[in-house]
PyMOL Python script that loads the backbone (N, CA, C, O; Angstrom):
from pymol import cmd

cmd.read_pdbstr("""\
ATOM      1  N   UNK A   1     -18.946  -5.760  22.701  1.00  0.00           N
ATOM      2  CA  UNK A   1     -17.576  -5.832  22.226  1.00  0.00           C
ATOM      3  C   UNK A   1     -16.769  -4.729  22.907  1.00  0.00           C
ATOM      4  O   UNK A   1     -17.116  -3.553  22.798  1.00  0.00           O
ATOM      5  N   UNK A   2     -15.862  -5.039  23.501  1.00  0.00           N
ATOM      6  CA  UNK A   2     -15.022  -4.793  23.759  1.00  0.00           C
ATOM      7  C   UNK A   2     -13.985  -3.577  22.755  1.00  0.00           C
ATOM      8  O   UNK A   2     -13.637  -3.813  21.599  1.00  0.00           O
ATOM      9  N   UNK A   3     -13.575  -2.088  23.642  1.00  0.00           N
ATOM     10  CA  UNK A   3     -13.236  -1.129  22.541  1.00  0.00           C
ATOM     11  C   UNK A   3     -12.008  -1.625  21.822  1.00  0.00           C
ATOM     12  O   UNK A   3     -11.935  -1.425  20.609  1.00  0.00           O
ATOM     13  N   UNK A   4     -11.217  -2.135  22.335  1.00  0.00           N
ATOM     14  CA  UNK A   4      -9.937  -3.233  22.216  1.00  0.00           C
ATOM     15  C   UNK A   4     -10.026  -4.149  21.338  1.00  0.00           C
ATOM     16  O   UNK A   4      -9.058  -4.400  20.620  1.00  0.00           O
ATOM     17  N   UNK A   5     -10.937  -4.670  21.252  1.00  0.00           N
ATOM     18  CA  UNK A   5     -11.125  -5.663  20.553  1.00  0.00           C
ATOM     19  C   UNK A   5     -11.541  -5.183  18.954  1.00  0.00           C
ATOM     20  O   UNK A   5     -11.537  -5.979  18.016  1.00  0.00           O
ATOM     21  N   UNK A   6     -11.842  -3.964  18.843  1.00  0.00           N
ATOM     22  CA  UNK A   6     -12.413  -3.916  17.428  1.00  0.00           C
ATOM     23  C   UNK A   6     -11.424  -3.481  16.348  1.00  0.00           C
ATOM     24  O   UNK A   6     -10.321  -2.986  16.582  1.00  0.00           O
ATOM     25  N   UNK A   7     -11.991  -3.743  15.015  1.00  0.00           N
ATOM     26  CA  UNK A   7     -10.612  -3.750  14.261  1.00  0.00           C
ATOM     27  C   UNK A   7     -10.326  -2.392  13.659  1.00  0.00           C
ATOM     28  O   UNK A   7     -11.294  -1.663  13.445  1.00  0.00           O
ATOM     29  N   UNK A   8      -8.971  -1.917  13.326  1.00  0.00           N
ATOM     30  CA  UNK A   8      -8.653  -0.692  13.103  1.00  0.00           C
ATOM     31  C   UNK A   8      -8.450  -0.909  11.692  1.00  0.00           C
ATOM     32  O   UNK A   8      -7.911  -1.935  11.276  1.00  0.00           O
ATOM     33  N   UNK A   9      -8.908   0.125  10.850  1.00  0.00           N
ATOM     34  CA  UNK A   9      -8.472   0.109   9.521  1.00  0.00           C
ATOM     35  C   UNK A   9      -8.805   1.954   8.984  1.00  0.00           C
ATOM     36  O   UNK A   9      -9.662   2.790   9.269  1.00  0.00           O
ATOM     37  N   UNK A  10      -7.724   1.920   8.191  1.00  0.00           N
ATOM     38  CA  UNK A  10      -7.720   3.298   7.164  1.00  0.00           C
ATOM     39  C   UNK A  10      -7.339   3.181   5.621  1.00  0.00           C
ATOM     40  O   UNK A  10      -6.656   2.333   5.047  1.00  0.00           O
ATOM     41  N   UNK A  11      -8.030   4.354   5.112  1.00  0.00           N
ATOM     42  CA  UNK A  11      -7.530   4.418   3.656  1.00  0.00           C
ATOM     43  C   UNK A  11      -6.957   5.209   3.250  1.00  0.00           C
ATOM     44  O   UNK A  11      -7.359   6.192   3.873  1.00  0.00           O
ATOM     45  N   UNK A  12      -5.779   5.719   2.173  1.00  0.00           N
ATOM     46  CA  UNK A  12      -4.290   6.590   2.745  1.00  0.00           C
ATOM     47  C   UNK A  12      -4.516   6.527   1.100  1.00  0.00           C
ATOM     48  O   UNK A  12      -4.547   5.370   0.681  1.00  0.00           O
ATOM     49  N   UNK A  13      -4.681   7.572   0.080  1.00  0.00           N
ATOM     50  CA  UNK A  13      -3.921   7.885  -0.687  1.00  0.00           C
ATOM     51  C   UNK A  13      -2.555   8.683  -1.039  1.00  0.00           C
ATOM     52  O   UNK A  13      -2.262   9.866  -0.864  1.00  0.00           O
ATOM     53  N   UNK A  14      -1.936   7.767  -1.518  1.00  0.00           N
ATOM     54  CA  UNK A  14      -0.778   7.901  -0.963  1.00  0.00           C
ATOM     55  C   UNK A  14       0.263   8.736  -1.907  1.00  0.00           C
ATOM     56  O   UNK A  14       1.217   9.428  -1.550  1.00  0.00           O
ATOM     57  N   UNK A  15      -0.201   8.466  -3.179  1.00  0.00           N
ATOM     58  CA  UNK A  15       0.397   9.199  -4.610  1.00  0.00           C
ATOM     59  C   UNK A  15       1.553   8.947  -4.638  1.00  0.00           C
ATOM     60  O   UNK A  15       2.328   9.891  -4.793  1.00  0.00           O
ATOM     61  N   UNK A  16       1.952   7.927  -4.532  1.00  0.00           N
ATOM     62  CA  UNK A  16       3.486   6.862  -4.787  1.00  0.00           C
ATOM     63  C   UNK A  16       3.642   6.676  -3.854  1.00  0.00           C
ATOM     64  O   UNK A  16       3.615   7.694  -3.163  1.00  0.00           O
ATOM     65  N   UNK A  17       3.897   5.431  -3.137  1.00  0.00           N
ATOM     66  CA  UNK A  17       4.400   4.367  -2.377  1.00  0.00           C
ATOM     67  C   UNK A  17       5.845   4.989  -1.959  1.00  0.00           C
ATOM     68  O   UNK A  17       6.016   5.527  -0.865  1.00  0.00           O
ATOM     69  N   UNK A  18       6.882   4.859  -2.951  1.00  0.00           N
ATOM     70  CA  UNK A  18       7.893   5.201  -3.055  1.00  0.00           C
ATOM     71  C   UNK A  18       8.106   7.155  -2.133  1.00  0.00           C
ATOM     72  O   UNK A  18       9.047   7.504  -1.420  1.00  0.00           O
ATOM     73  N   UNK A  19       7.083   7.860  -2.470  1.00  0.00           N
ATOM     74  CA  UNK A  19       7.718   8.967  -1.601  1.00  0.00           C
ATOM     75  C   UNK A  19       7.097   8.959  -0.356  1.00  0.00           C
ATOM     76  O   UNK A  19       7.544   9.843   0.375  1.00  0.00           O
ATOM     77  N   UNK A  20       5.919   8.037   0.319  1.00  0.00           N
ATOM     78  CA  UNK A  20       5.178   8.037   1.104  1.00  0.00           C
ATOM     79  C   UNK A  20       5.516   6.992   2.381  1.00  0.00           C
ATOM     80  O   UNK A  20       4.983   6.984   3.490  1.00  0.00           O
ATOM     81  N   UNK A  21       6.409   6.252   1.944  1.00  0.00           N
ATOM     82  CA  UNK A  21       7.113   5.135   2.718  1.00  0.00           C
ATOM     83  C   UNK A  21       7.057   5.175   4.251  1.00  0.00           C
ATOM     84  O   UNK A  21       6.754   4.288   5.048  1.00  0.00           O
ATOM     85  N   UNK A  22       7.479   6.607   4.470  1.00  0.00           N
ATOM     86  CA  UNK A  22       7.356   6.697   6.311  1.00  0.00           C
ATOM     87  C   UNK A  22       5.886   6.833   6.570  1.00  0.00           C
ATOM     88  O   UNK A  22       5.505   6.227   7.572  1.00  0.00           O
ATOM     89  N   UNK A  23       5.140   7.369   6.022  1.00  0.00           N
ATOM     90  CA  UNK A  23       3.425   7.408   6.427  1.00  0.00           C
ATOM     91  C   UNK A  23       2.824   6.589   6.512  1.00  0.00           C
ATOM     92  O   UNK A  23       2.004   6.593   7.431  1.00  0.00           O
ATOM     93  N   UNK A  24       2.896   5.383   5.569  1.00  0.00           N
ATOM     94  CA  UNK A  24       2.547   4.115   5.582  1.00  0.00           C
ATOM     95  C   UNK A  24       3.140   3.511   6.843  1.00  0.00           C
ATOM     96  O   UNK A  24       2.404   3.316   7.810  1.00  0.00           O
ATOM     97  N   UNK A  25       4.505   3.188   6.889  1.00  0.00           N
ATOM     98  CA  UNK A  25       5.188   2.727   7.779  1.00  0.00           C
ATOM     99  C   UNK A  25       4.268   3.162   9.089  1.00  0.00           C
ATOM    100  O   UNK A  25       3.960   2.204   9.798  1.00  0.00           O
ATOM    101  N   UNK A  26       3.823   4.345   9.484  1.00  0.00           N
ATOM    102  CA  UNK A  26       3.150   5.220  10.563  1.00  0.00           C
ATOM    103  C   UNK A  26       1.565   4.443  10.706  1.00  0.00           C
ATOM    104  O   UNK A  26       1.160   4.058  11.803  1.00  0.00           O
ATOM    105  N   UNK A  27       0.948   4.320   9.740  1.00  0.00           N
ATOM    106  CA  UNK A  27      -0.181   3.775   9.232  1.00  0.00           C
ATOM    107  C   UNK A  27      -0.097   2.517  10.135  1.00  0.00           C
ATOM    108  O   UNK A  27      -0.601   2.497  11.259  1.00  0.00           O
ATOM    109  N   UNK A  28       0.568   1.464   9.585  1.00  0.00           N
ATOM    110  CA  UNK A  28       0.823   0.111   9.437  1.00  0.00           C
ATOM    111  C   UNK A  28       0.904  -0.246  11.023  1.00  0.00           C
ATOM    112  O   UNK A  28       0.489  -1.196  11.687  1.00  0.00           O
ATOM    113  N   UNK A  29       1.583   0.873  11.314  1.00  0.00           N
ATOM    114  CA  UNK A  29       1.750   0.668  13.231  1.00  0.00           C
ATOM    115  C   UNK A  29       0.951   0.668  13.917  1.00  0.00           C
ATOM    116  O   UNK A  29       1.113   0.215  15.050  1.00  0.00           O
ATOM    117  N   UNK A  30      -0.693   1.375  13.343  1.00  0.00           N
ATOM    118  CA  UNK A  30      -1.344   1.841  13.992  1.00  0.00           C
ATOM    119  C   UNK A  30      -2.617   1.659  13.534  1.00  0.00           C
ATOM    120  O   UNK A  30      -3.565   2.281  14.013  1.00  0.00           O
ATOM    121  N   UNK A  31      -2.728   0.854  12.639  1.00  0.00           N
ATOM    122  CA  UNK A  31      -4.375   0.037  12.200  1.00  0.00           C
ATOM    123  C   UNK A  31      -3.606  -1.118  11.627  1.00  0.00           C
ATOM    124  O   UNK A  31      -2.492  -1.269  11.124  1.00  0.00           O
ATOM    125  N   UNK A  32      -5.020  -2.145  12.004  1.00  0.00           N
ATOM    126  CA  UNK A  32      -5.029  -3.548  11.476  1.00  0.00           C
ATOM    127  C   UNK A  32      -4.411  -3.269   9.699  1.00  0.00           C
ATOM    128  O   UNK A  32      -3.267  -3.368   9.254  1.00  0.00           O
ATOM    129  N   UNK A  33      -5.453  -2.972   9.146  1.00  0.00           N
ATOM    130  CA  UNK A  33      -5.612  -2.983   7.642  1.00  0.00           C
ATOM    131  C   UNK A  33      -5.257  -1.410   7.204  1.00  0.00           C
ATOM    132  O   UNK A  33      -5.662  -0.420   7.814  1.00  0.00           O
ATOM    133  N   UNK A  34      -4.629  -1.401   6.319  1.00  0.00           N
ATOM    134  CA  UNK A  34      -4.127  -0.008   5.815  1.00  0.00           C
ATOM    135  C   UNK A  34      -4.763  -0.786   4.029  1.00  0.00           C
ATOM    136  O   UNK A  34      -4.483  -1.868   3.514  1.00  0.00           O
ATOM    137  N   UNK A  35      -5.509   0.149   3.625  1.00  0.00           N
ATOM    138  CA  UNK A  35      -5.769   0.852   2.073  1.00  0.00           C
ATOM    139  C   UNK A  35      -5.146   1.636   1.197  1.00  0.00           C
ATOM    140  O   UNK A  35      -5.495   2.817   1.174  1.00  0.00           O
ATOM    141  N   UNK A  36      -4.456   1.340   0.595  1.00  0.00           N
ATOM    142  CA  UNK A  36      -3.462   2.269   0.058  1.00  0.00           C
ATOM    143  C   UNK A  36      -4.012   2.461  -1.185  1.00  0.00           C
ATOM    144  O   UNK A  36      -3.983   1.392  -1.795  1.00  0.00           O
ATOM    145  N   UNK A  37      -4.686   3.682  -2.082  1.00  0.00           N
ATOM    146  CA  UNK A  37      -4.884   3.842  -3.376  1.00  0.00           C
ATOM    147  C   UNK A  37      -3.429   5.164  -3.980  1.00  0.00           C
ATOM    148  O   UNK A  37      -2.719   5.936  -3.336  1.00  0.00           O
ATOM    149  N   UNK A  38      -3.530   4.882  -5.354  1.00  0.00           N
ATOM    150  CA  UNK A  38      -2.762   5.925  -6.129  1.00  0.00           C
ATOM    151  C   UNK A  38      -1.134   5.796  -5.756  1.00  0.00           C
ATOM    152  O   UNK A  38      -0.375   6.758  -5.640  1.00  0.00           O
ATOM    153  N   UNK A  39      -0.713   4.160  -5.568  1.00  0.00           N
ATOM    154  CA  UNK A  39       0.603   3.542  -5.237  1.00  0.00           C
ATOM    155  C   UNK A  39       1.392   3.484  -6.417  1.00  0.00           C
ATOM    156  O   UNK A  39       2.463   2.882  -6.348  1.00  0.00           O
ATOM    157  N   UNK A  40       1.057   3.988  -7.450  1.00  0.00           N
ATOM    158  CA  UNK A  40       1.655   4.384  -8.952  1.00  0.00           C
ATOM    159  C   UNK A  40       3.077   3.222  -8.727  1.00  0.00           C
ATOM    160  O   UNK A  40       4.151   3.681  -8.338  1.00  0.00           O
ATOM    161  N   UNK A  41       2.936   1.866  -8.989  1.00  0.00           N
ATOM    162  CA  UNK A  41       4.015   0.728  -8.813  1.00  0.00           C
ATOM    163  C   UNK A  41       3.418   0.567 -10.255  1.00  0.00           C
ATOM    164  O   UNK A  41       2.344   0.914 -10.746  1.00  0.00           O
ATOM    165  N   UNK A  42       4.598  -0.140 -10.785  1.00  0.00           N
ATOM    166  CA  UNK A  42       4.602  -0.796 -12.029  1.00  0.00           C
ATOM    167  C   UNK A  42       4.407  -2.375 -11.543  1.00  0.00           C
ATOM    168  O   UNK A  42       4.475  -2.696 -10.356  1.00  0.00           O
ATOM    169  N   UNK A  43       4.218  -3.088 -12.359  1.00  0.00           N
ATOM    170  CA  UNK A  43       3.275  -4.502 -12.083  1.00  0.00           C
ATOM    171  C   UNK A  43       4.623  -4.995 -11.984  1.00  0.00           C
ATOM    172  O   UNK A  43       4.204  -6.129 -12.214  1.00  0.00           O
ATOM    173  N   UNK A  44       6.039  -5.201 -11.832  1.00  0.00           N
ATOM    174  CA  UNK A  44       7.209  -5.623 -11.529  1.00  0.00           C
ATOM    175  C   UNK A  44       7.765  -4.855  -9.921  1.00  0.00           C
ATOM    176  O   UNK A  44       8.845  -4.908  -9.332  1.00  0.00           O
ATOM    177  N   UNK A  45       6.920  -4.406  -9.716  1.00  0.00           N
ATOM    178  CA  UNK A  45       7.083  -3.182  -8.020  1.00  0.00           C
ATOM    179  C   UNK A  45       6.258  -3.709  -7.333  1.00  0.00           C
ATOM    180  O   UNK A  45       6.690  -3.539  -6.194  1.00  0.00           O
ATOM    181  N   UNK A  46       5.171  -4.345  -7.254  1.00  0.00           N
ATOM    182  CA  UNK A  46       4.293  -4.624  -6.433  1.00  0.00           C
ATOM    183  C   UNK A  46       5.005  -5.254  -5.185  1.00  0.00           C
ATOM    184  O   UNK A  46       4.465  -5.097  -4.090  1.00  0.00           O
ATOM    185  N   UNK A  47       6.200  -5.967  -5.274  1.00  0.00           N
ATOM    186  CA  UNK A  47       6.683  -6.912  -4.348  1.00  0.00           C
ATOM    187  C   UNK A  47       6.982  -5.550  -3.114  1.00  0.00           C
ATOM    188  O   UNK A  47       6.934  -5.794  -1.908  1.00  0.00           O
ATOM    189  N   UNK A  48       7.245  -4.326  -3.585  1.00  0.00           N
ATOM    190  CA  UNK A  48       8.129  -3.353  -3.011  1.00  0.00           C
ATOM    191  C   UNK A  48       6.882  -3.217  -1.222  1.00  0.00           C
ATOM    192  O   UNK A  48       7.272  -2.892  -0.100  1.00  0.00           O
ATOM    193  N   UNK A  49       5.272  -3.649  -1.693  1.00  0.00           N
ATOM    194  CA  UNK A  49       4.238  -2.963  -0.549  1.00  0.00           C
ATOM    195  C   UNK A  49       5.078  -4.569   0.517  1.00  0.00           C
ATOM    196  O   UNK A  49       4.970  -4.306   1.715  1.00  0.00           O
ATOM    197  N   UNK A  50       5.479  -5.364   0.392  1.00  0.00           N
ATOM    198  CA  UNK A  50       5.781  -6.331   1.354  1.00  0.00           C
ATOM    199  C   UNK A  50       6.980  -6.171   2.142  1.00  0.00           C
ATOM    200  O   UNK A  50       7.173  -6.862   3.142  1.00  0.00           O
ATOM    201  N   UNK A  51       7.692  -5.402   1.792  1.00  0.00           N
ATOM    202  CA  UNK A  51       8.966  -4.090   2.012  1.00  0.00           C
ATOM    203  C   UNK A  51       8.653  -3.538   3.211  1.00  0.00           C
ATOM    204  O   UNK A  51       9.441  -3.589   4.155  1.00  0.00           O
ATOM    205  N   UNK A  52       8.008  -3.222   3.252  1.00  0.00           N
ATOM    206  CA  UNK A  52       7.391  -1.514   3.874  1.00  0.00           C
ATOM    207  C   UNK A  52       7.478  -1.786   5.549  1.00  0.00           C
ATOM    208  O   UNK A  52       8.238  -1.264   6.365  1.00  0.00           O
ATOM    209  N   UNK A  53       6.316  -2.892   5.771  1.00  0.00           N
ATOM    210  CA  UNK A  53       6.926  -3.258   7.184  1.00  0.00           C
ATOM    211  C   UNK A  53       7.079  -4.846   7.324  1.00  0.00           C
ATOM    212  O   UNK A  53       6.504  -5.606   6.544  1.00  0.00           O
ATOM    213  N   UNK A  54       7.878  -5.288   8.350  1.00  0.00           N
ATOM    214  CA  UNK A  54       7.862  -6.490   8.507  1.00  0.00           C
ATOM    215  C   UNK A  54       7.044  -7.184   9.255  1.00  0.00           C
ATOM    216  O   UNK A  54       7.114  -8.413   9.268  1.00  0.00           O
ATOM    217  N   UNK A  55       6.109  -6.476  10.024  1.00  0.00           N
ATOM    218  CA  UNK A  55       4.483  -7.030  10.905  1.00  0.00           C
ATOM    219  C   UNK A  55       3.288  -7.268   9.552  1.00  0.00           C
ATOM    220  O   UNK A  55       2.148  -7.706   9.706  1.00  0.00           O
ATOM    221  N   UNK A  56       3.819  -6.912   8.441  1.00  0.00           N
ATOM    222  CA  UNK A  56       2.573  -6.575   7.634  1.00  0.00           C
ATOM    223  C   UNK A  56       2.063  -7.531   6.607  1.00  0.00           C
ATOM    224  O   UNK A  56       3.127  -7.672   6.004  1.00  0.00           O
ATOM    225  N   UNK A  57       1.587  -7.962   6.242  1.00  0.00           N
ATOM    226  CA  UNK A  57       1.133  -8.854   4.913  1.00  0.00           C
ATOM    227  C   UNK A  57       0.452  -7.837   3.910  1.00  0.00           C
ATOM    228  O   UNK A  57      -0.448  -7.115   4.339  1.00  0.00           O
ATOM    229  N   UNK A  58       0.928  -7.741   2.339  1.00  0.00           N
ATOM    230  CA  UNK A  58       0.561  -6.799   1.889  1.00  0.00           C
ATOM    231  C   UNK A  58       0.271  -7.721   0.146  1.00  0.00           C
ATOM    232  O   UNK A  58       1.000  -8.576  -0.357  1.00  0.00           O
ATOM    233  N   UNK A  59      -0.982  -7.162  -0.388  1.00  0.00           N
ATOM    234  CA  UNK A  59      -1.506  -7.712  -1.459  1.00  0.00           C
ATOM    235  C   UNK A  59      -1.606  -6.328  -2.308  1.00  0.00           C
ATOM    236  O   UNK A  59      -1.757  -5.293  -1.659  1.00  0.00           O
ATOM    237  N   UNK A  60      -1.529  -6.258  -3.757  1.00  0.00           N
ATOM    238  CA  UNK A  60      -1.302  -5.107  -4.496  1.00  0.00           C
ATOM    239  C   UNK A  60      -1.798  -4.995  -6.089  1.00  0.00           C
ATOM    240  O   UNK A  60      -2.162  -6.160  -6.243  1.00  0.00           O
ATOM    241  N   UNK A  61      -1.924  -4.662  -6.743  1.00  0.00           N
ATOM    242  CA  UNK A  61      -2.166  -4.633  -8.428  1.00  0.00           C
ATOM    243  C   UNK A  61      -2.391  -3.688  -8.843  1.00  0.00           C
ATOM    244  O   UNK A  61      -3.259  -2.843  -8.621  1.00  0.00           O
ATOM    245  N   UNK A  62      -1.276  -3.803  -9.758  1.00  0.00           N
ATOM    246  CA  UNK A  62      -1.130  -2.270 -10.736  1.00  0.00           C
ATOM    247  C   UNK A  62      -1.800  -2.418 -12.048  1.00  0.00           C
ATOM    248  O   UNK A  62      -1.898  -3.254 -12.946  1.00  0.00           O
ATOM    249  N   UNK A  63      -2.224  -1.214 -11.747  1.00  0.00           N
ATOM    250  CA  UNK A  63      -3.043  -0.842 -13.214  1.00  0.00           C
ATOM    251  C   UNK A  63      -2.292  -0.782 -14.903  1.00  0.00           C
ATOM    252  O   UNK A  63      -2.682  -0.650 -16.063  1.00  0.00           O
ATOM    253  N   UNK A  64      -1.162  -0.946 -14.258  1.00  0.00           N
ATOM    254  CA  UNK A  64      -0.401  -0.083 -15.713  1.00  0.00           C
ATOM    255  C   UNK A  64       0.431  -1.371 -16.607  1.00  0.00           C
ATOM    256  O   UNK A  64       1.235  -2.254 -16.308  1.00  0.00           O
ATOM    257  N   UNK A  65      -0.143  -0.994 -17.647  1.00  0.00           N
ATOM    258  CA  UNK A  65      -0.133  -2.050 -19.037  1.00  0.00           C
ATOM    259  C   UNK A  65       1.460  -1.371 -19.203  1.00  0.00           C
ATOM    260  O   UNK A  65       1.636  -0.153 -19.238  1.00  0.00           O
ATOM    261  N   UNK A  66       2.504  -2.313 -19.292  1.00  0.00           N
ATOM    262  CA  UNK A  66       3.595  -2.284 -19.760  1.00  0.00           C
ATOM    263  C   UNK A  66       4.375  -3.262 -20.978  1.00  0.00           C
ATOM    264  O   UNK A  66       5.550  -3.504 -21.255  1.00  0.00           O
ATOM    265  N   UNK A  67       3.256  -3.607 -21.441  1.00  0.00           N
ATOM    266  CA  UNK A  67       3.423  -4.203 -22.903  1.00  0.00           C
ATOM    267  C   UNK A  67       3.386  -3.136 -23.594  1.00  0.00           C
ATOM    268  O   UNK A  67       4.025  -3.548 -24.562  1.00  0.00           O
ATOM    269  N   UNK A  68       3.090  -1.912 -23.888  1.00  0.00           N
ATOM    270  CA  UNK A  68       3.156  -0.899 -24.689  1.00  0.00           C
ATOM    271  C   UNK A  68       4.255  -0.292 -24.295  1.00  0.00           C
ATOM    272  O   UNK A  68       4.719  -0.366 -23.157  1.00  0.00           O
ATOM    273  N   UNK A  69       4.841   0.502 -25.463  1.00  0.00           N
ATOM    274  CA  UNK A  69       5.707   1.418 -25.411  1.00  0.00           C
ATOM    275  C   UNK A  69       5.480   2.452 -24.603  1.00  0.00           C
ATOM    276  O   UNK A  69       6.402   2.833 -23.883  1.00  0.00           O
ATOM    277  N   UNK A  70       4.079   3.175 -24.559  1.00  0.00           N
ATOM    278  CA  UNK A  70       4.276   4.014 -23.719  1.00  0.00           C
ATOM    279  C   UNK A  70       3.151   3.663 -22.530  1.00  0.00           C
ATOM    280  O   UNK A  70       2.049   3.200 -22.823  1.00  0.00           O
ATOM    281  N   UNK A  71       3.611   3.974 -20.984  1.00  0.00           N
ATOM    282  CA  UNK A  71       3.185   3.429 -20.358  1.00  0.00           C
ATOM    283  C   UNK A  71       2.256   3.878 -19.063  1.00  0.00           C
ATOM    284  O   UNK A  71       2.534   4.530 -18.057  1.00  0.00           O
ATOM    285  N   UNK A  72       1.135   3.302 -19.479  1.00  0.00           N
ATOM    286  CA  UNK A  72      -0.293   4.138 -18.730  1.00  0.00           C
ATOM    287  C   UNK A  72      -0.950   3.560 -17.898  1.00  0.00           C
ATOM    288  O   UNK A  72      -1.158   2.356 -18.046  1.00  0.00           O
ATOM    289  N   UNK A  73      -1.337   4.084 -17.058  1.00  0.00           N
ATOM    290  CA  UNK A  73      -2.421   3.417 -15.847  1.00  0.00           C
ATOM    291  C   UNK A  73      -3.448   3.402 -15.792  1.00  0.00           C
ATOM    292  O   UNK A  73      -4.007   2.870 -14.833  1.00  0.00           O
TER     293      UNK A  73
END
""", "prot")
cmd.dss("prot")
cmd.show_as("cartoon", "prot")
cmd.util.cbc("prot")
cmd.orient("prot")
């Protein structure tokens, strides 16, 4: 195989999506598959990782129960 040919991937905790936006963006440019843990999105935000770049396909799920008043991950 070919060095070219093999696939690039990383895992990026990121500790919100929201303040990390250009790193990802940096990420995304530069491996196949980007891993993103600790994206602290509320389960109505998830749409926000398909945002990020427009080369990217992005799948997501938040931990955090927002049927309760107060709201935990």
């Amino acid at each position: 195989m070919d060095l070219v040919d093999r696939l690039r991937f990383c895992t990026f905790n990121c500790r919100s999506v929201k303040n990390s936006l250009l790193d990802i963006r940096k990420l995304c440019e530069s491996f196949d598959i980007v891993l993103l843990q600790e994206h602290w999105l509320l389960p109505y935000e998830i749409g926000i990782l398909n945002d990020i770049s427009c080369d990217c396909l992005a799948f997501g799920v938040s931990a955090v129960n927002i049927s309760d008043d107060i709201i935990e991950g």
